[in-house]
N, C-alpha and C positions, 0 to 999 in steps of 0.2 A: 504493500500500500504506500501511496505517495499523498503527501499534503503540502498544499499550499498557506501559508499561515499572512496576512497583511497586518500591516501596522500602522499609525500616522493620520490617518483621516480626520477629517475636526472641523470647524468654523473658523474662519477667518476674514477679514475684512480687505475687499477688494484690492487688488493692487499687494498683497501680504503675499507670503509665501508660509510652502508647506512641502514635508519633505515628507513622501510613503518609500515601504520598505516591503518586501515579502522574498519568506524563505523557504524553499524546498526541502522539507524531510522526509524519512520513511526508507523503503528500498530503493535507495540511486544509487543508479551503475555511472547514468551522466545527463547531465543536463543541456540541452539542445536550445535552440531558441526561445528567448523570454519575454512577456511581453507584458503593457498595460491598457486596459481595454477601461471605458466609461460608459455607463447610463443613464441614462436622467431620467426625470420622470415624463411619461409619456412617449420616450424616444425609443429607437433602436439601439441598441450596444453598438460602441463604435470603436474603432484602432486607435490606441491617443498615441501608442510608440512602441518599438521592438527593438530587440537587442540581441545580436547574434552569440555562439560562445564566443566565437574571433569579436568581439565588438562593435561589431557594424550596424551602426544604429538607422533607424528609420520611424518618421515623424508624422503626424497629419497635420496637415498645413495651418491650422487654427492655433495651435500650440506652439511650431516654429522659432524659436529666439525666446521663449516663456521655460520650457522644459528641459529637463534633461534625463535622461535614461541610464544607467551603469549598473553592475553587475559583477559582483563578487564568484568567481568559481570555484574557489574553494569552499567556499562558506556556501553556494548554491545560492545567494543572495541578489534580486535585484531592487532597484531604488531608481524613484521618481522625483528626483529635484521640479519643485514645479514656482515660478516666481509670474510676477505679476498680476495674480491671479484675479480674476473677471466670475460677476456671476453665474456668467453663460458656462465656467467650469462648473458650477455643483451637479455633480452625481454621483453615483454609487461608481468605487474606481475598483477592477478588478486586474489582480493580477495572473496570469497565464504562462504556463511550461509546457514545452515538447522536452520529454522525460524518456530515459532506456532505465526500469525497472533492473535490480538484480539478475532476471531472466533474461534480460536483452529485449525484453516485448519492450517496445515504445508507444506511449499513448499521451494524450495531452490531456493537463490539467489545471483547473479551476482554482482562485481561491474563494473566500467568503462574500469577499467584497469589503469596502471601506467607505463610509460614508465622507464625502468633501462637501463641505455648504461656506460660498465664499457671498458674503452679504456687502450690499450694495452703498 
């Protein structure tokens, strides 16, 4: 079993920053591409950023020059530096793993979510 654990979500006032965290435990053999996904309410989930194991990061254009993405490998660790923050970020922030289990199965996964509410 692999778990996704996030950290860091909260209220913050426009223009503030907030730093999320989430860790991979359980059976890793190795951690694969990681990433952070957002939802808000009434919306569709959507890509906010990705990070490869080689560190190759990639953005959605709304967040651009606001965010940052990086990624501890040994620890299984990624983290969303996110600055400037705008109301239009409040949503539920999730973070996501492509995982090789013990077995070598690889499958992706989920975390909880984290709630972000950035007030106006």
């Amino acid at each position: 079993q692999v778990q996704l654990v996030e950290s860091g979500g909260g209220l913050v006032q426009s223009g503030g920053s907030l730093r999320l965290s989430c860790t991979a435990s359980g059976s890793i053999l190795r951690v694969e591409a990681m990433g952070w996904y957002r939802q808000a309410p009434g919306k569709q989930r959507e890509l906010v950023a990705t990070i490869t194991r080689g560190g190759t990061t990639d953005y959605v254009d709304s967040v651009k020059g606001r965010f940052t993405i990086s990624r501890d490998n040994a620890k299984n660790t990624v983290s969303l530096q996110m600055a400037s923050l705008q109301p239009e970020d409040t949503a539920v922030y999730y973070c996501n793993a492509d995982v090789y289990d013990t077995t070598w199965a690889q499958n992706n996964y989920w975390g909880q979510g984290t709630q972000v509410t950035v007030s106006s």
